[in-house]
KEKOL-483058 format. One record per atom (N, C-alpha, C): residue in one letter; x, y, z; residue number from 0; atom name. Coordinates in steps of 0.05 Angstrom, whole numbers, plus 5000, padded with zeros to 4 digits. Layout:
% KEKOL-483058
residu/c1/c2/c3/num/atome
A/X/Y/Z/NUM/CA
...
END
This chain:
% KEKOL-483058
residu/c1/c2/c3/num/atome
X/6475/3570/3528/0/N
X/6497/3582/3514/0/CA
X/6491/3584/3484/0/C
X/6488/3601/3466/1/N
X/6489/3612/3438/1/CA
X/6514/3599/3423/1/C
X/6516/3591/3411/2/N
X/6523/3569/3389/2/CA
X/6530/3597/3375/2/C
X/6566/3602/3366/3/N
X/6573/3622/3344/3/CA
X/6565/3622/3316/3/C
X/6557/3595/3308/4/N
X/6534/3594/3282/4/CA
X/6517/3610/3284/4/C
X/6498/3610/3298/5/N
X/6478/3628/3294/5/CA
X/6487/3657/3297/5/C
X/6505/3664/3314/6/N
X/6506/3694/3309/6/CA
X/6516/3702/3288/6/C
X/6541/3684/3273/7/N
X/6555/3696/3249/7/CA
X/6530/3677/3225/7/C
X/6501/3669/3229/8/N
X/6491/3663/3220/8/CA
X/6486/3683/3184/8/C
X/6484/3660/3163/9/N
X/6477/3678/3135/9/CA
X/6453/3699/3135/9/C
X/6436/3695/3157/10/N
X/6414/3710/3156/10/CA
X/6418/3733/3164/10/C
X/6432/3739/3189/11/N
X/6455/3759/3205/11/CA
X/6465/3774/3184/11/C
X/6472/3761/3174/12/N
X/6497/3775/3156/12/CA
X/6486/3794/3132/12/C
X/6465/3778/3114/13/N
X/6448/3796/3098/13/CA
X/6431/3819/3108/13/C
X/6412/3810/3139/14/N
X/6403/3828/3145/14/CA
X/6418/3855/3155/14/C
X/6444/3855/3160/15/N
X/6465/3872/3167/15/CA
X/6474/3884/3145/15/C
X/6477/3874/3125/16/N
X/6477/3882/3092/16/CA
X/6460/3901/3073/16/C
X/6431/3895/3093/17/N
X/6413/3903/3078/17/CA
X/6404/3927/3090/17/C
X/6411/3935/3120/18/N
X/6412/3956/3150/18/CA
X/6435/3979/3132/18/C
X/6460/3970/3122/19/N
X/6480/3989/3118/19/CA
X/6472/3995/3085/19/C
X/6459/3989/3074/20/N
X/6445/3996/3044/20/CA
X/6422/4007/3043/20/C
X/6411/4004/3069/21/N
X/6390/4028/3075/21/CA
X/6401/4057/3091/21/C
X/6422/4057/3110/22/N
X/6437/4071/3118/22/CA
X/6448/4092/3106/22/C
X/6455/4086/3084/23/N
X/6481/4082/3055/23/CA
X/6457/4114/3035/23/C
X/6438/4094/3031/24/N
X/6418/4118/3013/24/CA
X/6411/4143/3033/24/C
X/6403/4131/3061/25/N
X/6392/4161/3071/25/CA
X/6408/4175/3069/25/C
X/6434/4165/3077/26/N
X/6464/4190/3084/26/CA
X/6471/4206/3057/26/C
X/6461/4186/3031/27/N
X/6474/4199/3009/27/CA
X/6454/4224/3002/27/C
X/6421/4227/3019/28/N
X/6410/4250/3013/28/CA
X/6414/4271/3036/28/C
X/6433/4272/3045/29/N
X/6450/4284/3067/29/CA
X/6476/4302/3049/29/C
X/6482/4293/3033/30/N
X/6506/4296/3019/30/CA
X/6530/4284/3033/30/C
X/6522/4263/3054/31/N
X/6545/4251/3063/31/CA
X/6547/4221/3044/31/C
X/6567/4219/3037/32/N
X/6576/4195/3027/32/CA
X/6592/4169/3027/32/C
X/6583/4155/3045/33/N
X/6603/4119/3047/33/CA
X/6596/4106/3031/33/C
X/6631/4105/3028/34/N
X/6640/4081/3008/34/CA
X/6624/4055/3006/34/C
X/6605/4057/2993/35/N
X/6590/4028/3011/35/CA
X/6601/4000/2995/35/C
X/6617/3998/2977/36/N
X/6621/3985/2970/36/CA
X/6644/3969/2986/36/C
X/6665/3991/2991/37/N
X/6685/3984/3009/37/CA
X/6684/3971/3030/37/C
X/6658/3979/3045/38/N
X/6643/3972/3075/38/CA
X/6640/3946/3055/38/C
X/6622/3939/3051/39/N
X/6603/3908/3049/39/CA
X/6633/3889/3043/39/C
X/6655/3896/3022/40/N
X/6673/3881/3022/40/CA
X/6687/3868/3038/40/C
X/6692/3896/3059/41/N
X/6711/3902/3081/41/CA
X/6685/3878/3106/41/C
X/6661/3873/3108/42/N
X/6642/3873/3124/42/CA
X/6643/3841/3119/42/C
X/6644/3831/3082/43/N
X/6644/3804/3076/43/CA
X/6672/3783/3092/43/C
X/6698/3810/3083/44/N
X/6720/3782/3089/44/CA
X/6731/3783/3128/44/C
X/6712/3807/3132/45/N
X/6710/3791/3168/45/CA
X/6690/3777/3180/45/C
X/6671/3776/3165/46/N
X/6648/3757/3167/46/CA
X/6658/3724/3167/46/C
X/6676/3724/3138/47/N
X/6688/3704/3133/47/CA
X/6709/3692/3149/47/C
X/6728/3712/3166/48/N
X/6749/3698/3180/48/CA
X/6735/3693/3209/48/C
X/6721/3713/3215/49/N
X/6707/3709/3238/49/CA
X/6701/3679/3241/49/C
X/6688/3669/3217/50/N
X/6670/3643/3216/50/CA
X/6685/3618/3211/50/C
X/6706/3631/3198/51/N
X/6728/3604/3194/51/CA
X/6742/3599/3224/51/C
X/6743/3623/3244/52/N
X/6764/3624/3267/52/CA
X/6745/3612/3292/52/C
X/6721/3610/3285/53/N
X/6702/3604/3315/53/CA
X/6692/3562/3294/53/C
X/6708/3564/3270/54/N
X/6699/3534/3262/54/CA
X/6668/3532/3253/54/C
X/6660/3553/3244/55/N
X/6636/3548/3229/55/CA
X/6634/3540/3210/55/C
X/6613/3537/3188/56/N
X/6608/3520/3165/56/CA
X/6612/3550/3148/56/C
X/6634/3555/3135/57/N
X/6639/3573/3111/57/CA
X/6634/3563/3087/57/C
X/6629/3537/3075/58/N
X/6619/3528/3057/58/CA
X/6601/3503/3057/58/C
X/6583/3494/3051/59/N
X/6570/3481/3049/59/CA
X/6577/3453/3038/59/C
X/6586/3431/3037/60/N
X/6593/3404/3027/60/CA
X/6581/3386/3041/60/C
X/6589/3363/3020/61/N
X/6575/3337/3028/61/CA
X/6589/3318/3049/61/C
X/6590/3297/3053/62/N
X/6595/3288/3072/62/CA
X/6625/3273/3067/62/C
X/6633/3267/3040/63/N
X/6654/3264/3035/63/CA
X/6683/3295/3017/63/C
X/6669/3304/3026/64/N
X/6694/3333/3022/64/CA
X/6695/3345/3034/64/C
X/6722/3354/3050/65/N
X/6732/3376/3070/65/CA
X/6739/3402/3055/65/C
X/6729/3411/3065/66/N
X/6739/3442/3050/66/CA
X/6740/3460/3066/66/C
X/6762/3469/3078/67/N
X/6777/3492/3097/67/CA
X/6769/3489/3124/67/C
X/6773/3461/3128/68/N
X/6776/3442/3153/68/CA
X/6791/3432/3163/68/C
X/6781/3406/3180/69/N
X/6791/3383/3189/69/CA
X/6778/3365/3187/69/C
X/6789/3345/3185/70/N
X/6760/3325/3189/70/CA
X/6771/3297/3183/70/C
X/6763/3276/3194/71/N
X/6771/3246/3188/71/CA
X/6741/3228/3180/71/C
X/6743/3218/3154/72/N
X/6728/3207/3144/72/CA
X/6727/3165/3143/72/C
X/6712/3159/3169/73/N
X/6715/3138/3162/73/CA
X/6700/3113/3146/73/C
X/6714/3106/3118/74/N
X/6697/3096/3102/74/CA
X/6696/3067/3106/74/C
X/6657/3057/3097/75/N
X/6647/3041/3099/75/CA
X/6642/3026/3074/75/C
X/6631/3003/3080/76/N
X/6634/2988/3048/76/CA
X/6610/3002/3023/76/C
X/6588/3009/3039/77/N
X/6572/3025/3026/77/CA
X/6581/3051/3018/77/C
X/6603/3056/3016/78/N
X/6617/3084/3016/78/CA
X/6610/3098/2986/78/C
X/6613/3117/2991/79/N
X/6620/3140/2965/79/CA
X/6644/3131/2947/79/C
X/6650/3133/2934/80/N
X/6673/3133/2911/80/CA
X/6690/3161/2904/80/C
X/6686/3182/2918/81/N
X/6706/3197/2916/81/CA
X/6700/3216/2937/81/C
X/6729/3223/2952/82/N
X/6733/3240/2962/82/CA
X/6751/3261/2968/82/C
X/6746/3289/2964/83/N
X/6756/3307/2964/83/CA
X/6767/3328/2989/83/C
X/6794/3328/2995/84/N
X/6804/3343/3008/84/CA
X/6821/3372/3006/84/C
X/6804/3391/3007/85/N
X/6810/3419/2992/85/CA
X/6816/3445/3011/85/C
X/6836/3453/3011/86/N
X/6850/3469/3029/86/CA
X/6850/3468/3057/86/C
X/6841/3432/3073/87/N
X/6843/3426/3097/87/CA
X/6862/3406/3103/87/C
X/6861/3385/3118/88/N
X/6870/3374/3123/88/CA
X/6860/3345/3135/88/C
X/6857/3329/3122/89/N
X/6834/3301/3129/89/CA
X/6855/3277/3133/89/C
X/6837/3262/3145/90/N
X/6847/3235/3146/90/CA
X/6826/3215/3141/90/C
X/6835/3201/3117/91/N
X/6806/3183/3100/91/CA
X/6814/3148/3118/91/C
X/6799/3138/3137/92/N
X/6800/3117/3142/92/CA
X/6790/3085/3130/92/C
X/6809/3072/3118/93/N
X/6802/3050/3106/93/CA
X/6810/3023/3112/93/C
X/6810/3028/3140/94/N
X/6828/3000/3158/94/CA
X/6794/2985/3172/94/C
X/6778/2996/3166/95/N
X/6754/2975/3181/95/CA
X/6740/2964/3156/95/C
X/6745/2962/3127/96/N
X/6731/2951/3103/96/CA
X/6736/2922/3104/96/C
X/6713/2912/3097/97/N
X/6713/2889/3093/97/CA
X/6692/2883/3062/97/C
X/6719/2876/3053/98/N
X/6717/2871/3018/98/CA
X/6700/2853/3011/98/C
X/6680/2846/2997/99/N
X/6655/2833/2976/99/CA
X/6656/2834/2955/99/C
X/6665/2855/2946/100/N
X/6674/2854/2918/100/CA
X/6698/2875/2917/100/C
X/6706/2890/2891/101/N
X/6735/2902/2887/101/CA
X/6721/2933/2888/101/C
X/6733/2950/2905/102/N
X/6725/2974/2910/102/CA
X/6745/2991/2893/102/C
X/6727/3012/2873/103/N
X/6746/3042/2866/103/CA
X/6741/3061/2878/103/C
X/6766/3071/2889/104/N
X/6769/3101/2902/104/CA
X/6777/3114/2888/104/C
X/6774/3148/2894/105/N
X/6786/3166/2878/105/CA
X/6783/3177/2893/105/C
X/6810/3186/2910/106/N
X/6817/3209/2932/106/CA
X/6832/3233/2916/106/C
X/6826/3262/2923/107/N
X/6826/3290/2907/107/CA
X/6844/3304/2933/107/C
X/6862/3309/2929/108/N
X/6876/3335/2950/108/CA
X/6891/3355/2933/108/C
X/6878/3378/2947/109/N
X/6885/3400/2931/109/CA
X/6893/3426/2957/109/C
X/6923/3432/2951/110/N
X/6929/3444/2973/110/CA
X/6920/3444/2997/110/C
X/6929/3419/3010/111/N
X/6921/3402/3032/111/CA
X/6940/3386/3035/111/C
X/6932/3373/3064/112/N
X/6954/3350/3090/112/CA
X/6931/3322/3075/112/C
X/6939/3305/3081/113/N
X/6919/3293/3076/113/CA
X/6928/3260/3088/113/C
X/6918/3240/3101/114/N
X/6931/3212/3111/114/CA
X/6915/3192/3098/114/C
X/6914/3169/3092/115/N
X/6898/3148/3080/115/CA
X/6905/3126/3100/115/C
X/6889/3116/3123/116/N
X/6906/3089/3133/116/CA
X/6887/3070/3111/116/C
X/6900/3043/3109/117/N
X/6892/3024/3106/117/CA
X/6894/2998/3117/117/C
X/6882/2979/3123/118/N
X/6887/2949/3127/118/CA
X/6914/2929/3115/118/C
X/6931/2928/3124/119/N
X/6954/2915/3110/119/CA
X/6941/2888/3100/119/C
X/6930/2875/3109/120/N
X/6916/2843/3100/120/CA
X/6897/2857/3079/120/C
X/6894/2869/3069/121/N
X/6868/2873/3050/121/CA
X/6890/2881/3024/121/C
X/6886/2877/2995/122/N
X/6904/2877/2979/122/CA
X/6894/2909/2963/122/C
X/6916/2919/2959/123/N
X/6917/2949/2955/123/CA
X/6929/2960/2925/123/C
X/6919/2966/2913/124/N
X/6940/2978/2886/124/CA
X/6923/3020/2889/124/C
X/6954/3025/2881/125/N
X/6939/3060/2884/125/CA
X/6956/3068/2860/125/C
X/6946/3085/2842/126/N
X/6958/3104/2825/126/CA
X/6954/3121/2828/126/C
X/6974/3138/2838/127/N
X/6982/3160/2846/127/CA
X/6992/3187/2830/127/C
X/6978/3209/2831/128/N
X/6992/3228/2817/128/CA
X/6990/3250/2827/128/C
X/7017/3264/2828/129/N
X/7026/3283/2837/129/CA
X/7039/3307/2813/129/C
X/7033/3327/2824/130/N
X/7041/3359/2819/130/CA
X/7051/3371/2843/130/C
X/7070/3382/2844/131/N
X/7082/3389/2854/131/CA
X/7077/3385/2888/131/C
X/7077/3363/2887/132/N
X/7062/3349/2923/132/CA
X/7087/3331/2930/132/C
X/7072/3321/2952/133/N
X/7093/3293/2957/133/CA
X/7068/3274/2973/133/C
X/7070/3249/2953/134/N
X/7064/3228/2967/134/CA
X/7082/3198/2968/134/C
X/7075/3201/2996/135/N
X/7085/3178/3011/135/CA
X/7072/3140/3004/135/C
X/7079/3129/3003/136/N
X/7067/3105/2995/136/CA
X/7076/3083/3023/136/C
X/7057/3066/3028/137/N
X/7068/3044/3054/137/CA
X/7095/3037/3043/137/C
X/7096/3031/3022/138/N
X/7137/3020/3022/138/CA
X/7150/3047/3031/138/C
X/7142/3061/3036/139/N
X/7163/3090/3043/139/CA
X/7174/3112/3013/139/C
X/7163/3095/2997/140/N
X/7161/3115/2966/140/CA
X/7149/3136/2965/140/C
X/7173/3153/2955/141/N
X/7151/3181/2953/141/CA
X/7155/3199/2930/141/C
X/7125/3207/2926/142/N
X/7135/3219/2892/142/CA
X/7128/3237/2892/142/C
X/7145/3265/2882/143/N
X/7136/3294/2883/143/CA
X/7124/3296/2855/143/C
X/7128/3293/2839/144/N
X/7118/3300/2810/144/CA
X/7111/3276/2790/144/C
X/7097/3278/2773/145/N
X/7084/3261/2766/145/CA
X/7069/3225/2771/145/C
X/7070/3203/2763/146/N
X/7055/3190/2769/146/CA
X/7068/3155/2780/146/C
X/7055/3149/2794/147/N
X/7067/3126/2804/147/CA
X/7052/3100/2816/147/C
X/7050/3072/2804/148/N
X/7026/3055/2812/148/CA
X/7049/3047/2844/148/C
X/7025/3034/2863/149/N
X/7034/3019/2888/149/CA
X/7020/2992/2889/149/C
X/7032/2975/2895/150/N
X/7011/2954/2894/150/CA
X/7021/2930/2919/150/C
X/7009/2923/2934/151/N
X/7015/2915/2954/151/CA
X/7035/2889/2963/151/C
X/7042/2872/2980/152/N
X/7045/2848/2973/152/CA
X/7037/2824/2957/152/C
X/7006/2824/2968/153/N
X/6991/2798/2960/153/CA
X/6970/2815/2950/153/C
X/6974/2835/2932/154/N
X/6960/2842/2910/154/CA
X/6954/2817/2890/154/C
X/6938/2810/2869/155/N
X/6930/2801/2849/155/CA
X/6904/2807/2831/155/C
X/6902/2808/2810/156/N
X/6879/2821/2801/156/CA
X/6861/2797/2805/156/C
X/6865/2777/2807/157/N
X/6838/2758/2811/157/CA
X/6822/2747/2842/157/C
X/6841/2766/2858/158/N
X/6822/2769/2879/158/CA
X/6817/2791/2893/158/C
X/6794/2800/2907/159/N
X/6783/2822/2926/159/CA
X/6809/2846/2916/159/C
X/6798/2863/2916/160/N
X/6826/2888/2923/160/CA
X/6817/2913/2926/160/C
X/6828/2931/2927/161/N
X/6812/2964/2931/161/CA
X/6839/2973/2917/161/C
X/6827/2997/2894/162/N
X/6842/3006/2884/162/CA
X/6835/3035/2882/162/C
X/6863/3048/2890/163/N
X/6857/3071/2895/163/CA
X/6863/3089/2879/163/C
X/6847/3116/2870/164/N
X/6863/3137/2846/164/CA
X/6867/3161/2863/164/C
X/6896/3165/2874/165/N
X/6901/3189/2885/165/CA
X/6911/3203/2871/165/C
X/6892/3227/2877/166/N
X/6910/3255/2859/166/CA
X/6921/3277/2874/166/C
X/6937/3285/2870/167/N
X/6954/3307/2895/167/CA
X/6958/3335/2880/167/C
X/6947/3351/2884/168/N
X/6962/3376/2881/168/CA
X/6973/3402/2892/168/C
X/6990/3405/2900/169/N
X/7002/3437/2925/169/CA
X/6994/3415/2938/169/C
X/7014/3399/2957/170/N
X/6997/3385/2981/170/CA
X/7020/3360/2988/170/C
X/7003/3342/3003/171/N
X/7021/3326/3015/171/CA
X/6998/3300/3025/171/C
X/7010/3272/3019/172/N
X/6989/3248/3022/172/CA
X/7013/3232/3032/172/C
X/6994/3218/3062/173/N
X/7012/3194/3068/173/CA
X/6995/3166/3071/173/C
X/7001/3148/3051/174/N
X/6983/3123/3058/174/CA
X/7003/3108/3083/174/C
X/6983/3101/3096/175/N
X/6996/3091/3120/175/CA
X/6978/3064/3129/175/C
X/6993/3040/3129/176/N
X/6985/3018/3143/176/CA
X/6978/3020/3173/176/C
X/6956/3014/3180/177/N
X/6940/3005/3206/177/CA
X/6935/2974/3216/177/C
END
């Protein structure tokens, strides 16, 4: 079976680009004339939905940012320090860490769903900011506009903790205990 990547493959796509721009000149010494600009536009944004609708890779990212996805990210102690969720919808997992020293996060959602579980026994502080979003906090706090610290029960700054910098914008974050 053929994998829809490869057919709506980038190489596909240019060499099909480059077929209707050779097409494009012979016809114009015809005195026939297509819009060719209209075509390649018209040719780009069904290329593009096509690829978004069969779940292909429409943009290229790293292993910690979703961008016009889905995707659940579960982080490890060797982890990244920031992750970005951008017009999808993720769920960043932080219920299997096991703390050694004090971890910074910096979670990014930008017109996006977005979930954070975490470990209730592991001590948590998040500053949170929002634009016109809503985030949810484990006490059930939720803040549509501007900024707001959370900090857990048996938070203290002199032991272990993970501290998180969430930023929300057009969007929606729920930290949720696991």
């Amino acid at each position: 079976m053929m994998k829809a990547g490869f057919i709506f493959s980038s190489s596909l796509f240019w060499g099909v680009l480059l077929i209707l721009f050779g097409i494009s000149s012979i016809l114009k010494s015809f005195n026939i004339h297509l819009p060719f600009f209209r075509v390649i536009v018209s040719l780009f944004f069904i290329y593009l939905g096509i690829t978004i609708l069969l779940g292909g890779p429409v943009f290229r990212t790293d292993k910690n940012t979703v961008l016009f996805g889905e995707r659940r990210i579960a982080v490890t102690n060797e982890a990244d320090k920031e992750y970005n969720i951008i017009f999808s919808s993720g769920e960043i997992d932080l219920s299997n860490l096991e703390l050694d020293n004090n971890m910074e996060l910096e979670i990014n959602n930008i017109f996006s769903s977005s979930r954070i579980k975490v470990d209730p026994s592991i001590p948590l502080k998040i500053v949170a900011s929002s634009a016109f979003s809503s985030v949810r906090m484990p006490d059930g706090n939720n803040i549509v506009f501007g900024e707001s610290i959370y900090q857990s029960e048996d938070f203290t700054e002199d032991d272990k903790y993970i501290e998180i910098e969430a930023n929300v914008v057009f969007g929606s974050l729920e930290v949720a205990e696991y």
